[in-house]
N, C-alpha and C positions, 0 to 999 in steps of 0.2 A: 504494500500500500504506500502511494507518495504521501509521505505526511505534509508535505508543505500545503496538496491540494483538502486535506484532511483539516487542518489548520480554517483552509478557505471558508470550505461550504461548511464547519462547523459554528464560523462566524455570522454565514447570513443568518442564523437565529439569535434574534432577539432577548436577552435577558436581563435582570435588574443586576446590580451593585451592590457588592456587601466589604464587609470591610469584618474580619474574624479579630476576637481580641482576647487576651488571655492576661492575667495577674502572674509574671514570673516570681519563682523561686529567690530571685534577685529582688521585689518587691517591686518590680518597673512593669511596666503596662507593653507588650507586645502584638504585634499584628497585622494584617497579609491582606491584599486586595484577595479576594474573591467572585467568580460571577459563577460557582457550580452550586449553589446553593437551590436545597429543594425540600417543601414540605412533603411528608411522608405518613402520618396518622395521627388522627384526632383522638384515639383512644388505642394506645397509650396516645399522649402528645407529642411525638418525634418529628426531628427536623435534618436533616443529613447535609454535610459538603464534603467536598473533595479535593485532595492535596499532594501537588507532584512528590512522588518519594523520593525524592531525593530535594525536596526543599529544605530552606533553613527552618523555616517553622514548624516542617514537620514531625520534627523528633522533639515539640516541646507540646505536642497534641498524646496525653497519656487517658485511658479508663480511668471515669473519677472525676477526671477534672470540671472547672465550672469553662466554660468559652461564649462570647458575646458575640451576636451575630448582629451587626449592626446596617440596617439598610438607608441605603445613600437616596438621597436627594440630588435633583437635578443641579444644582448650588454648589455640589463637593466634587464636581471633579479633580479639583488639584489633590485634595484629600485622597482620593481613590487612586490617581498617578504616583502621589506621594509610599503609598505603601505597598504599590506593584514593583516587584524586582527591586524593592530596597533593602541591600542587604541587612543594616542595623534597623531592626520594626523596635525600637526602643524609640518611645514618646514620653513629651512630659505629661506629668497625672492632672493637670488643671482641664485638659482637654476632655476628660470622663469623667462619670457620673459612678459611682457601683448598686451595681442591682443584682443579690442573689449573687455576692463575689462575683462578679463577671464586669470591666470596663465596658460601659457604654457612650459610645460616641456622641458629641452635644452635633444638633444640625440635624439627626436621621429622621426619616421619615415613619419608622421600624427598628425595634430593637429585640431580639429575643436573650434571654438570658436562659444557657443550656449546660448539663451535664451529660460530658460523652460518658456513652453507653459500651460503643464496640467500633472498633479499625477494622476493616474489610480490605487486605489488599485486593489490589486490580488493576492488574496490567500497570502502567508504571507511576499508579496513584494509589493512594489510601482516601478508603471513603468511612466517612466518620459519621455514624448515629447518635444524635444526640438527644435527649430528653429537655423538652423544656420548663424550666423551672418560673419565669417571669417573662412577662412580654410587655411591648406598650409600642403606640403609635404616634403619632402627627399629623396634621395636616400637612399638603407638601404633592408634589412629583416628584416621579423617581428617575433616578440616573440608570440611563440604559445605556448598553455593549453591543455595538451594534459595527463587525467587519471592522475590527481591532479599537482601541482605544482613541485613536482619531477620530473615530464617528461617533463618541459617547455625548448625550445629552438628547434636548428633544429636538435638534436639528438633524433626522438620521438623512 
């Protein structure tokens, strides 16, 4: 399979902006653009993403922990640029909010506050089940991915 054409036409679909946050070890706030994010059941309440394995953030996603899935607004682009392919996802703490130990980003339109459940590798990703323990909303548009990062907003 050409992954570059893989790459392509997985682009022309459409999806929102998340931004995955985690409380390190270190007591610093961590965290990774995302757009694989997907609800998954209302009972239990689970919400699942996914993360190249061999990422840096991936090895600080453990069973147990609390993770903030936080949905972007059409407003956060830089936000979302900011934490895609940024090797240090170390942010200062004024920027979050904690709910249910989990960093929540100020701006979102959505916030879910989750403890993973289970890692599923797959193929050269880990997909993460998580349970959600708090949510909350905004009014707001959402920042969409639409045929890479240059076409993100409501300009598709």
């Amino acid at each position: 399979m050409n992954e570059e054409k893989l790459k392509l036409v997985a682009g022309k679909f459409p999806t929102g902006v998340t931004i995955l946050t985690i409380l390190g070890e270190d007591g610093d706030v961590h965290g990774i653009t995302a757009n694989s994010f997907v609800s998954i059941s209302l009972k239990p309440p689970l919400v699942g993403f996914s993360l190249m394995e061999l990422g840096n953030f991936t090895p600080l996603i453990i069973p147990g922990m609390e993770v903030g899935i936080n949905i972007l607004s059409e407003d956060q682009k830089a936000t979302s640029n900011r934490y895609a392919g940024v090797e240090d996802n170390s942010v200062p703490d004024e920027q979050f909010t904690m709910k249910s130990n989990c960093p929540i980003l100020s701006g979102c339109i959505g916030w879910y506050a989750t403890k993973v459940k289970q890692l599923i590798p797959i193929g050269d990703h880990i997909f993460v089940v998580s349970e959600i323990l708090d949510l909350g909303e905004s009014d707001g548009s959402p920042l969409l991915y639409y045929a890479g990062y240059k076409s993100v907003g409501k300009n598709l």
